[in-house]
Each structure stands twice: as C-alpha cells, then as structure tokens.
Biotite code that builds the C-alpha atoms (Angstrom):
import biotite.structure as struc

atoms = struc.array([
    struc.Atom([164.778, 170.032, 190.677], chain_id="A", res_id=1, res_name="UNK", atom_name="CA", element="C"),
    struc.Atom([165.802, 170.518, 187.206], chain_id="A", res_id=2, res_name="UNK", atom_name="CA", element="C"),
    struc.Atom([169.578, 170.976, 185.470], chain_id="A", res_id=3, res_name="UNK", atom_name="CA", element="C"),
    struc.Atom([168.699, 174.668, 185.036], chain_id="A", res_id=4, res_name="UNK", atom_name="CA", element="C"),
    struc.Atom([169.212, 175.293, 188.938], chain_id="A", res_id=5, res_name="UNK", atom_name="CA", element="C"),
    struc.Atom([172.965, 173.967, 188.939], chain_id="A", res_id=6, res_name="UNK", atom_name="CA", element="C"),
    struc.Atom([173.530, 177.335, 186.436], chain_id="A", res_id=7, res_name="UNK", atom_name="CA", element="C"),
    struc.Atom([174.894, 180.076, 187.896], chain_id="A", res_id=8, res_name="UNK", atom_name="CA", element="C"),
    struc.Atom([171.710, 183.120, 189.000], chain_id="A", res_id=9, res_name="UNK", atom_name="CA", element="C"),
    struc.Atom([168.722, 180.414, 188.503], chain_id="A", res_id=10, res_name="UNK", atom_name="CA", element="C"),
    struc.Atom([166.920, 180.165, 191.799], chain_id="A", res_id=11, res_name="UNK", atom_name="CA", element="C"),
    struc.Atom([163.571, 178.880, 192.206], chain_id="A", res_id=12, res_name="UNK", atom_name="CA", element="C"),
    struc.Atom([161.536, 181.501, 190.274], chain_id="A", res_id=13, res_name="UNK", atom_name="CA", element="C"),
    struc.Atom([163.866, 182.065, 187.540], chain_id="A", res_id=14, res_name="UNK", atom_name="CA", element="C"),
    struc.Atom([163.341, 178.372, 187.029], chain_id="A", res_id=15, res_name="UNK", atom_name="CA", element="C"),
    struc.Atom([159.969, 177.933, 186.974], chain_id="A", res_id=16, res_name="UNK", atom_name="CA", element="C"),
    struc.Atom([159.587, 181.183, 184.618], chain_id="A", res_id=17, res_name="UNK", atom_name="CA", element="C"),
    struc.Atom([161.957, 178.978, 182.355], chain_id="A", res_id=18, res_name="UNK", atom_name="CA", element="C"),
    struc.Atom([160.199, 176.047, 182.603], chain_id="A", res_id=19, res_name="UNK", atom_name="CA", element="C"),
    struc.Atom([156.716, 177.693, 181.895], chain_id="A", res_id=20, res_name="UNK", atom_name="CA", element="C"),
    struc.Atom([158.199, 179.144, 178.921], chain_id="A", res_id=21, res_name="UNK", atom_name="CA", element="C"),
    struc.Atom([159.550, 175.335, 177.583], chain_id="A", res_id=22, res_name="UNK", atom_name="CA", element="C"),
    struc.Atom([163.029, 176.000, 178.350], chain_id="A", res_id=23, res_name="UNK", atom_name="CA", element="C"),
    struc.Atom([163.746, 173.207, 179.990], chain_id="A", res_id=24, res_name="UNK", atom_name="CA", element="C"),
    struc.Atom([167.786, 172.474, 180.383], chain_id="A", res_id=25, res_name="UNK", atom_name="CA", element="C"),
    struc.Atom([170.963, 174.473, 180.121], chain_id="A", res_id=26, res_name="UNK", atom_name="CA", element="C"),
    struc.Atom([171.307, 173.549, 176.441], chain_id="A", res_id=27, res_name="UNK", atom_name="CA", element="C"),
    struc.Atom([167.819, 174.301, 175.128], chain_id="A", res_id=28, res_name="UNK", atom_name="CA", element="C"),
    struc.Atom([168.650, 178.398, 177.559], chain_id="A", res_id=29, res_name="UNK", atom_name="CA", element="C"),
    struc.Atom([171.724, 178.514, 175.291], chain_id="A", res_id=30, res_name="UNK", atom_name="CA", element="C"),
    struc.Atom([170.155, 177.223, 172.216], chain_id="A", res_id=31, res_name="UNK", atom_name="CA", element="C"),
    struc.Atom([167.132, 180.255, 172.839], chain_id="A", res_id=32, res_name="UNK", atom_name="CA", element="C"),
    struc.Atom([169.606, 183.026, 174.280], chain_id="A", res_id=33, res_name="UNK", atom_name="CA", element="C"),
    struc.Atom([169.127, 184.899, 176.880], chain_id="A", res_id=34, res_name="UNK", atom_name="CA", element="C"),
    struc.Atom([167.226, 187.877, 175.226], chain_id="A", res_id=35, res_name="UNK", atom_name="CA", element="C"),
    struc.Atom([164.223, 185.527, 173.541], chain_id="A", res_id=36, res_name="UNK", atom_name="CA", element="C"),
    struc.Atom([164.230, 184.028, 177.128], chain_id="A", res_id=37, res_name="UNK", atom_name="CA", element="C"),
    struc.Atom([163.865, 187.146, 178.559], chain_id="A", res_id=38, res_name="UNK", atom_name="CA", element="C"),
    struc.Atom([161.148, 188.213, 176.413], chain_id="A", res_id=39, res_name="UNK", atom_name="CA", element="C"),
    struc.Atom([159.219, 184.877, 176.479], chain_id="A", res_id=40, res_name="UNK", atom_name="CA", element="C"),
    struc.Atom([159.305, 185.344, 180.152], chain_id="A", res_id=41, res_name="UNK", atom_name="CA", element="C"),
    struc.Atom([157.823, 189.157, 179.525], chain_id="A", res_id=42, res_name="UNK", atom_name="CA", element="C"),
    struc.Atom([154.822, 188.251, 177.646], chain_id="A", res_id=43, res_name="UNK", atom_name="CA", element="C"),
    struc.Atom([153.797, 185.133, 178.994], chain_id="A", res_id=44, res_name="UNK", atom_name="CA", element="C"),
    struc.Atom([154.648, 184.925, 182.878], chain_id="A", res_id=45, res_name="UNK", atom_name="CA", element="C"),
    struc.Atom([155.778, 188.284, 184.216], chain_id="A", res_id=46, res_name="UNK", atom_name="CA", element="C"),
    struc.Atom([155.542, 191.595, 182.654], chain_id="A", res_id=47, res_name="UNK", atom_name="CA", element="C"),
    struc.Atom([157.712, 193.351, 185.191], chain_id="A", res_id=48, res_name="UNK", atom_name="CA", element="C"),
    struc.Atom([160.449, 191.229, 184.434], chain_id="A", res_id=49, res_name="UNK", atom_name="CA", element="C"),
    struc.Atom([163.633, 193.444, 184.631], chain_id="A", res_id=50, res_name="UNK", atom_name="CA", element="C"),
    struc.Atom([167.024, 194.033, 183.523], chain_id="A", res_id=51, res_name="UNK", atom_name="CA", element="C"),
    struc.Atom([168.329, 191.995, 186.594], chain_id="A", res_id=52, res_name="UNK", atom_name="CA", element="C"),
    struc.Atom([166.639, 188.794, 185.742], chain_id="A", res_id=53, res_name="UNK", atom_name="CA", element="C"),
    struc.Atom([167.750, 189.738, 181.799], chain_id="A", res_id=54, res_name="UNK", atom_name="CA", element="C"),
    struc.Atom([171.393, 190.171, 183.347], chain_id="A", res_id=55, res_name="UNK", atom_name="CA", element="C"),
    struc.Atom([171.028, 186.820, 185.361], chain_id="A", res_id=56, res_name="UNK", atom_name="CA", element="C"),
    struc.Atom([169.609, 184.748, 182.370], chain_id="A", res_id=57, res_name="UNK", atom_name="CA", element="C"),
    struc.Atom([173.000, 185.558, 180.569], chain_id="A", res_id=58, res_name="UNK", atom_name="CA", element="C"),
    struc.Atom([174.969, 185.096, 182.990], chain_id="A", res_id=59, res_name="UNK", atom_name="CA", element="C"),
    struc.Atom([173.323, 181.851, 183.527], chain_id="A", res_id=60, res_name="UNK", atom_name="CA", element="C"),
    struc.Atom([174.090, 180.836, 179.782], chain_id="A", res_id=61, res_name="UNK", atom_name="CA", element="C"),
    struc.Atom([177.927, 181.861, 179.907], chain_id="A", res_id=62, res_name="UNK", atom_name="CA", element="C"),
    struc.Atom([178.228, 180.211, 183.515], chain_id="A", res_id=63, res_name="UNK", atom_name="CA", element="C"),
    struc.Atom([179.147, 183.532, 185.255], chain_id="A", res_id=64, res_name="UNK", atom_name="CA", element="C"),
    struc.Atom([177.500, 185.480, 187.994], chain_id="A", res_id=65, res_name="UNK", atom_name="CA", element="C"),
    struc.Atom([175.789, 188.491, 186.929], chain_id="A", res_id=66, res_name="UNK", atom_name="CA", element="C"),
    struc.Atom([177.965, 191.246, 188.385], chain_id="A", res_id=67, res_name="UNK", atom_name="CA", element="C"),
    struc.Atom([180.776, 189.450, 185.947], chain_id="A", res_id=68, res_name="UNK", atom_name="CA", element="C"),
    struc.Atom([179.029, 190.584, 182.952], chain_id="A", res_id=69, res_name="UNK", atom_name="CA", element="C"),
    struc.Atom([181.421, 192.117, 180.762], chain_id="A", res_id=70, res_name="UNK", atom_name="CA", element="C"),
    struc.Atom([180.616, 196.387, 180.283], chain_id="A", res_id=71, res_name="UNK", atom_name="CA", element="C"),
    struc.Atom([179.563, 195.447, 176.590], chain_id="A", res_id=72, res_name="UNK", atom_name="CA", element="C"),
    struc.Atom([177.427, 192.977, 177.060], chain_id="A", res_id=73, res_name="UNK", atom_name="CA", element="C"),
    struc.Atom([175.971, 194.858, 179.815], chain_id="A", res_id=74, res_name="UNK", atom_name="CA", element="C"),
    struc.Atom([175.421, 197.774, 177.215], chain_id="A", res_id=75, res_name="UNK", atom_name="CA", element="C"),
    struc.Atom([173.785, 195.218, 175.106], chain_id="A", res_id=76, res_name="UNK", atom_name="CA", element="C"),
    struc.Atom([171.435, 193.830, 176.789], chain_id="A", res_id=77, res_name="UNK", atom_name="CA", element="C"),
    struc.Atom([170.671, 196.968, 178.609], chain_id="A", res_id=78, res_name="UNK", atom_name="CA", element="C"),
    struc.Atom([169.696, 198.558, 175.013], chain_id="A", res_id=79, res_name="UNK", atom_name="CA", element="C"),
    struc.Atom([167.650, 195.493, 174.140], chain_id="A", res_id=80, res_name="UNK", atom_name="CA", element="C"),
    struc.Atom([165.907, 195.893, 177.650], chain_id="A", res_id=81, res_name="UNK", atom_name="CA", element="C"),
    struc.Atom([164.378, 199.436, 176.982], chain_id="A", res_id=82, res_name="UNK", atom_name="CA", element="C"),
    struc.Atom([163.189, 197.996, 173.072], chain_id="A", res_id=83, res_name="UNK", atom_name="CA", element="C"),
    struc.Atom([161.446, 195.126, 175.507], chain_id="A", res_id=84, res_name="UNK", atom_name="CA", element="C"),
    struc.Atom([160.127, 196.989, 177.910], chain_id="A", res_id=85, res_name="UNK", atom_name="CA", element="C"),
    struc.Atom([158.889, 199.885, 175.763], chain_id="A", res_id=86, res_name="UNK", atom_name="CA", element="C"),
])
C-alpha cells in the first residue's frame, strides 16, 4: 500500500495508474499536478480516462473530495479535459 492511498479519491486503480506513470507519493502528485497526471495516465495506461478521475486527481492534491472542487477549478480542468481528450 503506498502514501498515495491515504489522499483523499485514490482507490486502488487510481493508484496503480499513478504508480505506472512514476508518480509515486503525495509530493511527487503535487510536484506533477493533476493535469500532467491526468494526461500521463491518458497516453500510457488508459485512454478513456475521464473528467472524474481528472476531478479526483485534484482533489487528491488539495486534500479535498471531488464534489468540493471549487466551480473554477471545475471550469478549468473541465476546459483542459476536452484539449486532452480531443
């Protein structure tokens, strides 16, 4: 079990796609952000990735759950989800 499943949203597969990518502890998710997370998890272990699990990575990195997400960052991540997935 690594650090990354005491964060808030990281279950099992959330974790492993972390850990395939090399993001290996809270700090180095924080350090990499939630949207080159995200898109490292894309292209290397799951293509149909969506906005949830983009919503859950950064809620994960500001130790909220998900459906805390401020509107704005909602918006944002939401806008960078449809350049992702395009």
């Amino acid at each position: 079990m690594s650090e990354l499943l005491k964060l808030p949203n990281v279950g099992k597969v959330l974790e492993e796609h972390l850990l395939a990518v090399g993001i290996e502890t809270p700090e180095q998710l924080r350090e990499t952000g939630a949207q080159e997370a995200f898109r490292r998890i894309r292209i290397g272990r799951d293509p149909g990735a969506c906005l949830h699990m983009l919503y859950g990575i950064q809620g994960a990195i500001l130790g909220v759950p998900d459906k805390f997400l401020a509107a704005g960052i909602k918006q944002e991540l939401q806008s960078f989800y449809c350049k992702v997935k395009e």
